[in-house]
N, C-alpha and C positions, 0 to 999 in steps of 0.2 A: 513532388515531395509528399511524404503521408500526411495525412491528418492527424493523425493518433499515434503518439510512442505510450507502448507499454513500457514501464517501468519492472521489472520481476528480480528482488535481489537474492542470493540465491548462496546456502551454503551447505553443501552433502545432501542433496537433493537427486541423487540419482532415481529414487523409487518415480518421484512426481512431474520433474521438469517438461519430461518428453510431452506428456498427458495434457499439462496446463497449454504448453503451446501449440498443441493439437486443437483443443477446445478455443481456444483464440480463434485460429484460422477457419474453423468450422463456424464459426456466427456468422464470417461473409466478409470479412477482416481480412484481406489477401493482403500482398505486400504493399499494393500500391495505397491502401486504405492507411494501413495501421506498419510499422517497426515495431519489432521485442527489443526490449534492452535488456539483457541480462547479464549480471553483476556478478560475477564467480567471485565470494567472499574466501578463497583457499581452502577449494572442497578436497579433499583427500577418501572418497570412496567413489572414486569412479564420473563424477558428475561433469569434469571439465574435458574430458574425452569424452564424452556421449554427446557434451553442450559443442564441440569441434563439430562432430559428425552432423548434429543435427544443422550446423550453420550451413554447412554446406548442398548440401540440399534445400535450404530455404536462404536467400540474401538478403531477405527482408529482415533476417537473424543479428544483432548488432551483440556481439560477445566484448565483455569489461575484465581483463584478468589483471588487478591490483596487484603489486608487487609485495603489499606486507595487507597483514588483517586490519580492515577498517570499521566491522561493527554494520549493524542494519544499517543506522542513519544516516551514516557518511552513504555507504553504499547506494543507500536511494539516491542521495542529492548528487556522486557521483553520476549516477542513470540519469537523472532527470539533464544536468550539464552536457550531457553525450545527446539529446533527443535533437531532434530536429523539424517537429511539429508544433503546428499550433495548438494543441491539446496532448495533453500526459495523463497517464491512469496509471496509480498504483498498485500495487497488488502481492498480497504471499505468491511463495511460490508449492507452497506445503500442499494445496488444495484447499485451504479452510476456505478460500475466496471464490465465487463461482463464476468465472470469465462470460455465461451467458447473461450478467446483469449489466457489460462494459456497454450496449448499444443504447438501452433505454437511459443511463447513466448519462452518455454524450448528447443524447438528442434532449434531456431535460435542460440540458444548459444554454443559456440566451444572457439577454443585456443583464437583467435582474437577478439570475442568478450565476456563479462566478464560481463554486465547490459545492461538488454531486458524493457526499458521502456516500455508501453502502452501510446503511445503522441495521444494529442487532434491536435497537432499544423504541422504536420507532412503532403504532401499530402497524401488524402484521411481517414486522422481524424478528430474526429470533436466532438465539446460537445452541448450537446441540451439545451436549454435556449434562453432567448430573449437577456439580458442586462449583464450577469454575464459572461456568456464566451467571451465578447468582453473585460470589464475591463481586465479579469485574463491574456486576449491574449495581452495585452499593458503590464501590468504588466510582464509576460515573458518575451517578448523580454526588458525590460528595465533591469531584473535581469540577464539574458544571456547575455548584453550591458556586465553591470559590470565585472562580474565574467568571460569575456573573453572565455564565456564555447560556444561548436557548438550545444549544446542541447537546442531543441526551448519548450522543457516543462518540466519546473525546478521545476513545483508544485503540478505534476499528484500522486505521490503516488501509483501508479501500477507500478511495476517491479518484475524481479525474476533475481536471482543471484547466484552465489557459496557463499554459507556459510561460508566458511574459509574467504572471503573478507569483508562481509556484517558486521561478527561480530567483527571487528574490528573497527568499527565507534560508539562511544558511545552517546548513544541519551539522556543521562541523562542532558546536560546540554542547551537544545535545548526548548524552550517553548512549539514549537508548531513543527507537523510533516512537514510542510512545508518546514518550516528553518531547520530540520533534513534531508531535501531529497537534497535542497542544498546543505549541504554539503555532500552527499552522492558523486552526482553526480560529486564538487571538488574534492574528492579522487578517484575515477575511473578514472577523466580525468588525473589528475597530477602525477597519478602513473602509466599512458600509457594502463591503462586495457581499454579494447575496450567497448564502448557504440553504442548500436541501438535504436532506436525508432519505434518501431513496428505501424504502424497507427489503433487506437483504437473509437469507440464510445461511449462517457461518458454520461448517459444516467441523465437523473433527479433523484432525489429520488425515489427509488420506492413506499415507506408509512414511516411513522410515521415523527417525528418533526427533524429539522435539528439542530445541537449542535452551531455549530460553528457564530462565526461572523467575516463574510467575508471578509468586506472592512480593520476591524482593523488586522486582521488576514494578508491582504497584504502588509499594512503598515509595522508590525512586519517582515515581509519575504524581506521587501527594506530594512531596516536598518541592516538584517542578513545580505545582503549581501554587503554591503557596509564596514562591519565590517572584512567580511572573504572574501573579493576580493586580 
C-alpha cells in the first residue's frame, strides 16, 4: 500500500495535468510511495482523454470521473474517500502548487504535529502577483482575526495530513474549497492536533484559463467565517 495519496482535483486542465504528475514522480514518489487521485470535475477540453492515456502508463494513476459537476470541494473530499494511504496532500492542479515541497511537507509531520500547510504568509513564503496576493494577504489576517486561529494562511489549499483526521471533515456542505480549508484548519486547531506552516512559493498559473472568481469567492470565505467562529 502507498504511503501518500495525492489528492489533485482537476477541471480543463489539459495545459498543466500531464506536468504536475510528472513533477510528482520525479521527487522519488514512484507508485509504490505515493497514488495521484485525480478528480475530472467534467473537463470538456481535452483533459479526460489525456488523464486515460496518462493512467495507463502509470497504475499508480487513480482517475475519478463524477457523473454530474460537484465543485472543488466535494471534489477533494471525493479524492480524499477514494485514497488508500495513511497520509493525503492536497494540491491545485493549475501549477500554482509546487509538488517539490510534498517530501519535506510529509517528513515535518510526527506526534505533535497533525497538518503541514504550504503558507504564502509565513517568513520566507510568498505568492507571485501584483494586486491579488495583497487583497488575499488582508483577507487572511482579517479571517485568522475572526476565527481566533495562529494560522496566517486559512486559504492556501496545500496541505498533507493523516487520513484518519482529514476524513472526518465533510466538504459536502461547504461551497467552495476555501471555506472547506477553514474549517479544516478549526478542527485541527480545536481538537489540539498540531499545525505547521511550512513556507511555500505560490507561483501564477502556469497555462490555460482560471475557474474561479476571486474577490466574490473572498467575500463567501468572510461570511464562512463569521458563521463558524
Amino acid at each position: 500500500m502507498p504511503k501518500v495519496s495525492v489528492v489533485l482535483p482537476c477541471f480543463n486542465e489539459v495545459v498543466n495535468i500531464s506536468n504536475i504528475v510528472s513533477v510528482i514522480r520525479s521527487i522519488g514518489w514512484d507508485k509504490q510511495i505515493c497514488e495521484i487521485i485525480i478528480v475530472d470535475d467534467g473537463s470538456t477540453d481535452g483533459t479526460r482523454e489525456l488523464l486515460i492515456s496518462m493512467a495507463r502508463k502509470d497504475d499508480g494513476i487513480n482517475l475519478v470521473f463524477p457523473t454530474e459537476r460537484l465543485g472543488l470541494a466535494v471534489s477533494v473530499y471525493l479524492g480524499i474517500t477514494k485514497s488508500r494511504s495513511e497520509y493525503v496532500a492536497v494540491m491545485d492542479a493549475d501549477g500554482m502548487h509546487d509538488p517539490a515541497y510534498l517530501p519535506i511537507m510529509l517528513s515535518v509531520l510526527s506526534q505533535n504535529v497533525a497538518l503541514v500547510i504550504g503558507s504564502r504568509y509565513v517568513d520566507g513564503g510568498r505568492a507571485h502577483g501584483a494586486i491579488y496576493p495583497r487583497i488575499s494577504l488582508l483577507m487572511n489576517l482579517v479571517i485568522k482575526k475572526i476565527m481566533k486561529s495562529k494560522v496566517n494562511d486559512q486559504l492556501c489549499g496545500f496541505f498533507i495530513c493523516r487520513r484518519s483526521e482529514i476524513i472526518k471533515i465533510d466538504q459536502i456542505k461547504f461551497s467552495g474549497f476555501g471555506a472547506y480549508f477553514i474549517s479544516v484548519i478549526k478542527y485541527f486547531e480545536r481538537n489540539r492536533l498540531g499545525v505547521f506552516e511550512l513556507p511555500t512559493l505560490h507561483r501564477v498559473r502556469s497555462g490555460g484559463l482560471r475557474k474561479s472568481r476571486r474577490f466574490k469567492m473572498l467575500v463567501q470565505y468572510l461570511a464562512l467565517a463569521l458563521r463558524e467562529r
